[in-house]
MIGU-312091 format. One record per residue (C-alpha): residue number from 0; chain; x, z, y. Coordinates in steps of 0.2 Angstrom, whole numbers, plus 5000, padded with zeros to 4 digits. Example, Ala and Ser with C-alpha at 12.3 -4.5 7.8 and 13.67 -1.06 7.14 Angstrom:
! residues 2
   dogu   pator     c1     c3     c2
      0       A   5062   5039   4978
      1       A   5068   5036   4995
END
This chain:
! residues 489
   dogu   pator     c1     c3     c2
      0       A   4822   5175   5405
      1       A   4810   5159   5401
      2       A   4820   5148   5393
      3       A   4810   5129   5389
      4       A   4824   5121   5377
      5       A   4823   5110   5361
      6       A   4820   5120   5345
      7       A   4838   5120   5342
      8       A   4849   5117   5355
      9       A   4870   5118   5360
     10       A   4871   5135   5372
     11       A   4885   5134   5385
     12       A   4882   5148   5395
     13       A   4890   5156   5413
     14       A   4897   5175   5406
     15       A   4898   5190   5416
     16       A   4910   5202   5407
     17       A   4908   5219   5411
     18       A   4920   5230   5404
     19       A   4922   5248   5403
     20       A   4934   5248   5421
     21       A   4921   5237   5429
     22       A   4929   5222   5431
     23       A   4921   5204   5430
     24       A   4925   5188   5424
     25       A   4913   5171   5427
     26       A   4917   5157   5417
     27       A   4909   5145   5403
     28       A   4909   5149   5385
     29       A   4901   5136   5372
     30       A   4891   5149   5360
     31       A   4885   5135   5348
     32       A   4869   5129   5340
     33       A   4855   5140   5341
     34       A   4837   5142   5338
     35       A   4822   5143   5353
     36       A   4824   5160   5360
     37       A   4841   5166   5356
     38       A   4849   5168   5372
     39       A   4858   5186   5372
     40       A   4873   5179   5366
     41       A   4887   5192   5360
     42       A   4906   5191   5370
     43       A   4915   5187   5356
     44       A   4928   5201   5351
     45       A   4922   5210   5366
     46       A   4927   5229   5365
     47       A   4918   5247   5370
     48       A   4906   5245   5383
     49       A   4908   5225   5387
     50       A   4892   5213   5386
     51       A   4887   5197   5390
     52       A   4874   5192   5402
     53       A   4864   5173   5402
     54       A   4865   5166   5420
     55       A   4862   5149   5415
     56       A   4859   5138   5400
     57       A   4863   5121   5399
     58       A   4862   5108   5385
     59       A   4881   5100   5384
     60       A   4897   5105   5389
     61       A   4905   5094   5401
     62       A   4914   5080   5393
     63       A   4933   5082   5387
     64       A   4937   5063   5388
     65       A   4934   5057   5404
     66       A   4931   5038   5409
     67       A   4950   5032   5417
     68       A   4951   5016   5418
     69       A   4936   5004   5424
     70       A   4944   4992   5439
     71       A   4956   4979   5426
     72       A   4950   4985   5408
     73       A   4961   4972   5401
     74       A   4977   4980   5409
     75       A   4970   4996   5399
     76       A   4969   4986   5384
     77       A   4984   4980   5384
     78       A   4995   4998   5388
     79       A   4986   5008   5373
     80       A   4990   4996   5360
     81       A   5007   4996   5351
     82       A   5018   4981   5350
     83       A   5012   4977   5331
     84       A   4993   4973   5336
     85       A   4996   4969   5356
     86       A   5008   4954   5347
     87       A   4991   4951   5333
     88       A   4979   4949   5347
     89       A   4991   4939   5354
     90       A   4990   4927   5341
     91       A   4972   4926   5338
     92       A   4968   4924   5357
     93       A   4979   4908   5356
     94       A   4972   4901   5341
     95       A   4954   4905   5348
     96       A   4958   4896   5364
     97       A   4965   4881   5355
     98       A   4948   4879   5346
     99       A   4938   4882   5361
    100       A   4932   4898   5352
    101       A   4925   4912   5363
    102       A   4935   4930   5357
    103       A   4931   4947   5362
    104       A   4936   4963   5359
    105       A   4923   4976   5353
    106       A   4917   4992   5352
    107       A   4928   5005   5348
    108       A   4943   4998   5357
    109       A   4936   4994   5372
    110       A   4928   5010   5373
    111       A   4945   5020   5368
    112       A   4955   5009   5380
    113       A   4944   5015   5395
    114       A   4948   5031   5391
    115       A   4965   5032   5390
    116       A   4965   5034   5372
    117       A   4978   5024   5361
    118       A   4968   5011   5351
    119       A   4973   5013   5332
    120       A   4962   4994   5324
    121       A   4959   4982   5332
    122       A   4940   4976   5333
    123       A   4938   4957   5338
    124       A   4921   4946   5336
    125       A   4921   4926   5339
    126       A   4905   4915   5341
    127       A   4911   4905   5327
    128       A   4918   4908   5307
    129       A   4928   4923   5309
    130       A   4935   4921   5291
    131       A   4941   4906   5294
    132       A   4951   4909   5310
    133       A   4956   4924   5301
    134       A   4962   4914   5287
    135       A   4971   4901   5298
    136       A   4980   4919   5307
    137       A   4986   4925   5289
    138       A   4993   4910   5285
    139       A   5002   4907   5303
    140       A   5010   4924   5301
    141       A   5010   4926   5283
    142       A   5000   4943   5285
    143       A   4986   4949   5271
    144       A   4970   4944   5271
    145       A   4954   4953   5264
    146       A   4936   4940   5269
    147       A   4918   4951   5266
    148       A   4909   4933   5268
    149       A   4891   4939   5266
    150       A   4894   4950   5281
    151       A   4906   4936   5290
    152       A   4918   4945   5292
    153       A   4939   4946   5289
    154       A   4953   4957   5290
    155       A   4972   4951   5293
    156       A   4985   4965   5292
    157       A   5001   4961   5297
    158       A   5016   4977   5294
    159       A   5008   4992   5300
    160       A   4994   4984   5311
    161       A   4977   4977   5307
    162       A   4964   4966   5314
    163       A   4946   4967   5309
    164       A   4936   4953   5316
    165       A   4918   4948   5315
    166       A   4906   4932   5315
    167       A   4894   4938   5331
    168       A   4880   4941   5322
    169       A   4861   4945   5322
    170       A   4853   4958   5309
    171       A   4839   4964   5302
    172       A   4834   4980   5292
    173       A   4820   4976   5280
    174       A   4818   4994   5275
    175       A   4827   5013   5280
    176       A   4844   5014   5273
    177       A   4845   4996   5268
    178       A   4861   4982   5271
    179       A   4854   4973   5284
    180       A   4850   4953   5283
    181       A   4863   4944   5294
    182       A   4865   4927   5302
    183       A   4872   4921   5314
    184       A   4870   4928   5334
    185       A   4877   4925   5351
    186       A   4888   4942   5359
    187       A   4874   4949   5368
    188       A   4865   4950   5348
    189       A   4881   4958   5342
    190       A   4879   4972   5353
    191       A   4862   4974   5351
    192       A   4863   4979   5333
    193       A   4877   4992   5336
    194       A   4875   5011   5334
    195       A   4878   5018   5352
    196       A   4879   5014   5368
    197       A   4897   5019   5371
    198       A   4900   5006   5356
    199       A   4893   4992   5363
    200       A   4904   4987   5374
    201       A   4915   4970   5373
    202       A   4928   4962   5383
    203       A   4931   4944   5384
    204       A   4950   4938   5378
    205       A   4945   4919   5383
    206       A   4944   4925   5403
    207       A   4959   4926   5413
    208       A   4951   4942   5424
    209       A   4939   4948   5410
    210       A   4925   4962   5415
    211       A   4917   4971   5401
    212       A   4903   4967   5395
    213       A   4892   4981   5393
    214       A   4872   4977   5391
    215       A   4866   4993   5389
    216       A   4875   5004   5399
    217       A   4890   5011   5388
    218       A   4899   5013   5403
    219       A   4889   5027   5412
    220       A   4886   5036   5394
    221       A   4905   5036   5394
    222       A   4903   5043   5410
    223       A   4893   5057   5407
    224       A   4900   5061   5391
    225       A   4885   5057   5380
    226       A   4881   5049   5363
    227       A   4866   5037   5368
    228       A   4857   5027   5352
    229       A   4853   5008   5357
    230       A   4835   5011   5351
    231       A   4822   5021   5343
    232       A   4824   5015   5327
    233       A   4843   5016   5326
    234       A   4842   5032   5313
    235       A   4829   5023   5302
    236       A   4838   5006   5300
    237       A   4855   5015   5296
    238       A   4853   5035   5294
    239       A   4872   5035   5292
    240       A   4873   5032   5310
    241       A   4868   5052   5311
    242       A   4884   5057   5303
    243       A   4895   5043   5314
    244       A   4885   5052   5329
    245       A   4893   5069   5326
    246       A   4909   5064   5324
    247       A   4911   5054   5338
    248       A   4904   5066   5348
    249       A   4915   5081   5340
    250       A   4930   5068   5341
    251       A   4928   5065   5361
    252       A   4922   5082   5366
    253       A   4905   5072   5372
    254       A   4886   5077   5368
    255       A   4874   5069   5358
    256       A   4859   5063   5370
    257       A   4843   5071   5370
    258       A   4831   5059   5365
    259       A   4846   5053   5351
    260       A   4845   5070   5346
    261       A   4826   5071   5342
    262       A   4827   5054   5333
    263       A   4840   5061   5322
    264       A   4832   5076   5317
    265       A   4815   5063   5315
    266       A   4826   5055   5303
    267       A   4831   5068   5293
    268       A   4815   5076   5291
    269       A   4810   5061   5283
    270       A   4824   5062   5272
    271       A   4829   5044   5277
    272       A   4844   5048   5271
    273       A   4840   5050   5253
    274       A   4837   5030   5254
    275       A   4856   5026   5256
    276       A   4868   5023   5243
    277       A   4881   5039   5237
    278       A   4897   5026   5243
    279       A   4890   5024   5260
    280       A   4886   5043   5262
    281       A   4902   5047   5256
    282       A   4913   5035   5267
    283       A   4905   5041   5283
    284       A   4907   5060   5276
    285       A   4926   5054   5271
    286       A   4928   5048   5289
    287       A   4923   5063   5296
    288       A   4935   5073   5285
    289       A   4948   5063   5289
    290       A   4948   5068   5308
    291       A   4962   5075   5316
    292       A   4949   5090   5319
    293       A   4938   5088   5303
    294       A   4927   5108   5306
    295       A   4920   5102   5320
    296       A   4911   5088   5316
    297       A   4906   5098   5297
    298       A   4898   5113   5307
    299       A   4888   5103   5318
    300       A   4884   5093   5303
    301       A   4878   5110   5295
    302       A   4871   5116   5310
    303       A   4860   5100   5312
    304       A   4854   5100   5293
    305       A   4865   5084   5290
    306       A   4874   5093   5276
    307       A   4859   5100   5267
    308       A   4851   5082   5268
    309       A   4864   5074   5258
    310       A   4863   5087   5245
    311       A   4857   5106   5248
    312       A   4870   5114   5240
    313       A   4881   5108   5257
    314       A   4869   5120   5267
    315       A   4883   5131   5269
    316       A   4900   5127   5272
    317       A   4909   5146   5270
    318       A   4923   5140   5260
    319       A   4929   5128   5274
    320       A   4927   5142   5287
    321       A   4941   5150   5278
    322       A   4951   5136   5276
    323       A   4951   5133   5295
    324       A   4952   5154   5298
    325       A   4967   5154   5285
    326       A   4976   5139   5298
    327       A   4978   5128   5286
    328       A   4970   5115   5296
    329       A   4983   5114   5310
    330       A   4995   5106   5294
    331       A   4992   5088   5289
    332       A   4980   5092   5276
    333       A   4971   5077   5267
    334       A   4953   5074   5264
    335       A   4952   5080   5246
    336       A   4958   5096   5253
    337       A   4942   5098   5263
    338       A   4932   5092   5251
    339       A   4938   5106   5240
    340       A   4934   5118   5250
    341       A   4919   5111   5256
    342       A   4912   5113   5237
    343       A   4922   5128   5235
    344       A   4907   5141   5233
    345       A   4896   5129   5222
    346       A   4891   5132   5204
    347       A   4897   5117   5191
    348       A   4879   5115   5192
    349       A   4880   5110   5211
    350       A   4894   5102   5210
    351       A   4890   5090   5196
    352       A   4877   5085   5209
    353       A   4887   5083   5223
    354       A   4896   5070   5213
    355       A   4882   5062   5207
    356       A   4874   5058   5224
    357       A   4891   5055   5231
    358       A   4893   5044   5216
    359       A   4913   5051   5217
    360       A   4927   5042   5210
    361       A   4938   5049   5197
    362       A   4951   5058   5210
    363       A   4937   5065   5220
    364       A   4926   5070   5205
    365       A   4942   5079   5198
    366       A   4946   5090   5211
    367       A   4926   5095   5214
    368       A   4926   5102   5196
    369       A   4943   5108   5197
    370       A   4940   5118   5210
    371       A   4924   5125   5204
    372       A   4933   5129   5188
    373       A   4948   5137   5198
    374       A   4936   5149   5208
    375       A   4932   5159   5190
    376       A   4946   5161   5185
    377       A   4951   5173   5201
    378       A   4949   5189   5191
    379       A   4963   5185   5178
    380       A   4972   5176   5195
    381       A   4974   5196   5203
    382       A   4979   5203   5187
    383       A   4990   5216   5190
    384       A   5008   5211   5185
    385       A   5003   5193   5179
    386       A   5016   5186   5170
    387       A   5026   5168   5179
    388       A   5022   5161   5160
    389       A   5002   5166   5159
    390       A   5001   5163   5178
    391       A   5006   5143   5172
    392       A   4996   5142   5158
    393       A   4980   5146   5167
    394       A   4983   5133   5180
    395       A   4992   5120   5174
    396       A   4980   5106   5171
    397       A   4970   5108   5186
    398       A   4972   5095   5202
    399       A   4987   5101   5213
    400       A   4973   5098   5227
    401       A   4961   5108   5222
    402       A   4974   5122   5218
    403       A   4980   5121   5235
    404       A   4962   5120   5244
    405       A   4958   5136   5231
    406       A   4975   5146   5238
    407       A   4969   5144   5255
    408       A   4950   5149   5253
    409       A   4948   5161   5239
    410       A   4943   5179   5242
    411       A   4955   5185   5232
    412       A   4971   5187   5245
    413       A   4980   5191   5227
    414       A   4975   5175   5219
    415       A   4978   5166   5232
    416       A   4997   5173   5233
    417       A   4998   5169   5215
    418       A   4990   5151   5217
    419       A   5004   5150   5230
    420       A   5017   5155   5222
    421       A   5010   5141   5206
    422       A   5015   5129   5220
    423       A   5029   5134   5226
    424       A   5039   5140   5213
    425       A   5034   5135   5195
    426       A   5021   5119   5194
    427       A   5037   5109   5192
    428       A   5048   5123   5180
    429       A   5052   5112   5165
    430       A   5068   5117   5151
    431       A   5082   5105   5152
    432       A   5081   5099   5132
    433       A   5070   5085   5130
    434       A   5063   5083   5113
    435       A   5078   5071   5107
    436       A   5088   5084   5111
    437       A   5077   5095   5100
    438       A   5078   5083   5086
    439       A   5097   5084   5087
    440       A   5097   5101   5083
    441       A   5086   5100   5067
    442       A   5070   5101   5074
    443       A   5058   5091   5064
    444       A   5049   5076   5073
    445       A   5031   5082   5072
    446       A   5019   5094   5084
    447       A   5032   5108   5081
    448       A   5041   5097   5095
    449       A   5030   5101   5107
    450       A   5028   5117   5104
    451       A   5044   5122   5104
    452       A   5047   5112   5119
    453       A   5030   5126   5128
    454       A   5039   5141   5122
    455       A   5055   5134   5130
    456       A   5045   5132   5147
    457       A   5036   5150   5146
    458       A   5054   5155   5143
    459       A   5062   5149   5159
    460       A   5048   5153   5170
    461       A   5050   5170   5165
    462       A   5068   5169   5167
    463       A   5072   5174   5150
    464       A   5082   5158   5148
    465       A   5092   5150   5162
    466       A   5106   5139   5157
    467       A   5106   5124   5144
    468       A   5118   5135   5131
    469       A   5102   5148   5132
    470       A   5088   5133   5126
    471       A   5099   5130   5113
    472       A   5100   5146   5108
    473       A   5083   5149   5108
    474       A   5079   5135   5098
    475       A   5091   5140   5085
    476       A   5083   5156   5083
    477       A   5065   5149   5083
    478       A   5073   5140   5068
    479       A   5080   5153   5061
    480       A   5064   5163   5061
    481       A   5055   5151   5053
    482       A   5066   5155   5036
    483       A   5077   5140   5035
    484       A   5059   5130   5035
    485       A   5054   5121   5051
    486       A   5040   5114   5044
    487       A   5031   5131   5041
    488       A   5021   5141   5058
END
C-alpha cells in the first residue's frame, strides 16, 4: 500500500478483524504516533489467528468536542458559568458600561462556552486600564486583587470565582522564547498575538445581541476539531505555545493542524525551546499535569520530542506508563505525583538536571530526589520478612508523594506492597509518652530523650508494646539496663 504522509504522523485506521471463526469486525482504531511507512498495525490483544488489515489511513480522528452552540453565544455564556462568576461579570460589565468602556470576553471561555463545556476563569479584555477597573471591582465587592502592571493586566477573586482581565494589547517578540514588549492595542490586536485560532475568539459584553468576534476563523477550527496556529512564527515568538498545543488538543479530543504541526517540529529542531526560562517551561509542563487526563497530553509530548527538548532524560516516560497501567490515574492524584513518576527511572545525575533547567522549587525539587533515592532502595524494600520497624526507618524521611508515586510505579510488586503498607499503616505510628513524660520518669534531659523516644516507636510498630502501662515499662527497663546510670549508652 503507498502511503505519502508526514514523517511522523497519528494513524487511525479502518480494522478488519479476522478471527479464527471467520468473523469480521469494521470500525476505527486510533494506533498512535508513527514513523513513515509503519502501516501494519498489530490488533491490540488480538488472539490465535486474528490480524489487522490497513484499509485506510487518516491523519486525525474526528473530534470529541463538537461546536454546539453558534446562533446566541451569550446565552452559552451565560448557562456554563456558575453563579459566583456569572454575578463577577455581572458587575464588571456594569462598571465597564458606566465608563463607556468596551468589555469582552476572551479566548478560552468563549471557545468552552461554544462547546457546551462549563467555563472554570473567567477571561475578560477592555480597551482601556484593566487594573484600574479591576481595582475599582475589588474595592466594590471587597474581593482580592493581584495587578501584573507591566503586562496590564489584573486579577479580582471574589470566594471561589476569579476574574482575569487584560488591557487589549499589541506585542512584540524581539527574539525566540523572549517576554514580549507590549503596549497598548485595539481587540482585533489582542487577538492577533494569541496562540491559536480556536483561542482567538471574543464576545462583546457592551452589545445587547453580541456575535463573536472571530478574525481568524476559530469558529470553523472549532468545527473541525483542529488546533490551528495564527502565524508562522507563532512557535518561535513563544515555543511554550508547543506544549499548550498538545494539551489542548489531548484536552478536547481535537488534532493539531498540519502546517501547525510541521512549525512545531521546525521549532523544536532548532531547539527554540532551550531560549525559555525553566519557570515558564515548568508552568506549561505543571498545567499539563494538572489535567483531568494528564498521559495523554505527556505521550504525545514524548512522541513529538517535546519531552526530550526540555531536557533528554524525559525521552522516555515508562515510569508514568505504570502509573497510568496501575489505575492510579482515575483517583485524584496531584501534579507532584506525576512528576514523580515522570522522573521515576532517572539517575540523581538526571534528575539534578531536570531541576536545574526546571529551575524547581523546594517541594518539587524534594520529591524528584526523593523518588530517585526511593528507587535504590527497592532491594532492601522486597526483603523477605522485613520487619514494620526496619520497613519505617528506611522510609521515613522521604516526601509522602514521592513514596506514593514510587508504590504505584516501581518494579518491584513487593516494594511496592511494602511502600503501601508505609502509608497506610505505620508513617503516622508514634508511642503515646512524649518526652516530658520521659523526664517524669527519670529519664535524663539530653539526646538519650530522643533515643529512647525511637526505640519506643520501633516498639510499637512491631507490636511489642501496645498500651501506655507497656511504654512505661519499657522505659523502666531501658533504665535499668543501663546500671542505675542514664547517662551511660
Amino acid at each position: 500500500m503507498p502511503l505519502l504522509m508526514e514523517p511522523i504522523v497519528e494513524f487511525y485506521i479502518y480494522v478488519v478483524r479476522l478471527s479464527k471463526r471467520g468473523r469480521a469486525a469494521l470500525g476505527l482504531k486510533y494506533c498512535g504516533l508513527h514513523r513513515l511507512g509503519q502501516a501494519w498495525l498489530a490488533w491490540p490483544g488480538g488472539g490465535f489467528g486474528e490480524r489487522a488489515l490497513c484499509y485506510n489511513i487518516c491523519h486525525r480522528r474526528p473530534p470529541t468536542q463538537k461546536l454546539r452552540h453558534t446562533t446566541d453565544p451569550l446565552q452559552a455564556v451565560l448557562t456554563s458559568l456558575d453563579s459566583g462568576s456569572l454575578s463577577l461579570m455581572e458587575a464588571l460589565r456594569r462598571r465597564a458600561e458606566s465608563q463607556s468602556l468596551a468589555v469582552y470576553l476572551v479566548g478560552g471561555p468563549v471557545r468552552d462556552a461554544l462547546l457546551g463545556i462549563p467555563i472554570k476563569d473567567l477571561d475578560l479584555l477592555v480597551e482601556g486600564d484593566a487594573p484600574a477597573l479591576a481595582a475599582q471591582l475589588a474595592e466594590e465587592l471587597a474581593g482580592s486583587l493581584l495587578v501584573h502592571p507591566q503586562f496590564g493586566t489584573a486579577t479580582v477573586t471574589l470566594g471561589g470565582s476569579r476574574l482575569d482581565l487584560v488591557t487589549a494589547r499589541k506585542e512584540i517578540y524581539l527574539r525566540p522564547g523572549a517576554l514580549p514588549t507590549v503596549s497598548p492595542g485595539t481587540i482585533d490586536d489582542d487577538l492577533a498575538r494569541r496562540d491559536f485560532t480556536i483561542n482567538a475568539l471574543a464576545l462583546s459584553l457592551s452589545e445587547p445581541n453580541p456575535s463573536i468576534r472571530d478574525p481568524h476563523d476559530g469558529i470553523g477550527d472549532i468545527g473541525q476539531g483542529l488546533v490551528r496556529a495564527l502565524h508562522r512564527r507563532s512557535f518561535a515568538d513563544d515555543p511554550t505555545r508547543i506544549l499548550r498545543a498538545v494539551r489542548y488538543e489531548q484536552r478536547l479530543g481535537f488534532g493539531i493542524e498540519d502546517e501547525t504541526l510541521s512549525l512545531a517540529q521546525e521549532a523544536l529542531a532548532q531547539r527554540h525551546l532551550d531560549s525559555v526560562s525553566g519557570d515558564r517551561v515548568r508552568h506549561e509542563l505543571d498545567r499539563m499535569l494538572d489535567e483531568e487526563r494528564p498521559m495523554p497530553p505527556l505521550r504525545r509530548a514524548m512522541e513529538l520530542g517535546i519531552l526530550a527538548a526540555i531536557h533528554p532524560a524525559l525521552a522516555n516516560i515508562e515510569g508514568f506508563d505504570r502509573l497510568e497501567t496501575s489505575g492510579a490515574l482515575e483517583d485524584s492524584v496531584c501534579p507532584l505525583v506525576c512528576l514523580a513518576a515522570l522522573v521515576y527511572p532517572l539517575s540523581p545525575r538526571e534528575g539534578e538536571g531536570i531541576i536545574g533547567r526546571l529551575n524547581l522549587p523546594g517541594a518539587w525539587a524534594e520529591v524528584v530526589r526523593d523518588t530517585i533515592a526511593l528507587r535504590g532502595l527497592e532491594r532492601e524494600l522486597s526483603a523477605p520478612e522485613l520487619s514494620s520497624s526496619k520497613l519505617a526507618g528506611l522510609v521515613q524521611g522521604f516526601s509522602s508523594t514521592a513514596v506514593l508515586a514510587v508504590s504505584r510505579v516501581t518494579l518491584s510488586p513487593v516494594a511496592g506492597r511494602s511502600l503501601k503498607q508505609y502509608l497506610d499503616e505505620l508513617q503516622h505510628v508514634a508511642p503515646e509518652l512524649k518526652g516530658g513524660d520521659l523526664l517524669a520518669l527519670g529519664v535524663p534531659s539530653g539526646p538519650l530523650v530522643g533515643r529512647i523516644l525511637g526505640q519506643l516507636r520501633e516498639a510499637k510498630l512491631d507490636r511489642r508494646v501496645a498500651t501506655i502501662a507497656q511504654e512505661k515499662r519499657m522505659v523502666k527497663e531501658l533504665l535499668a539496663q543501663l546500671g542505675g546510670d542514664p547517662g551511660r549508652g
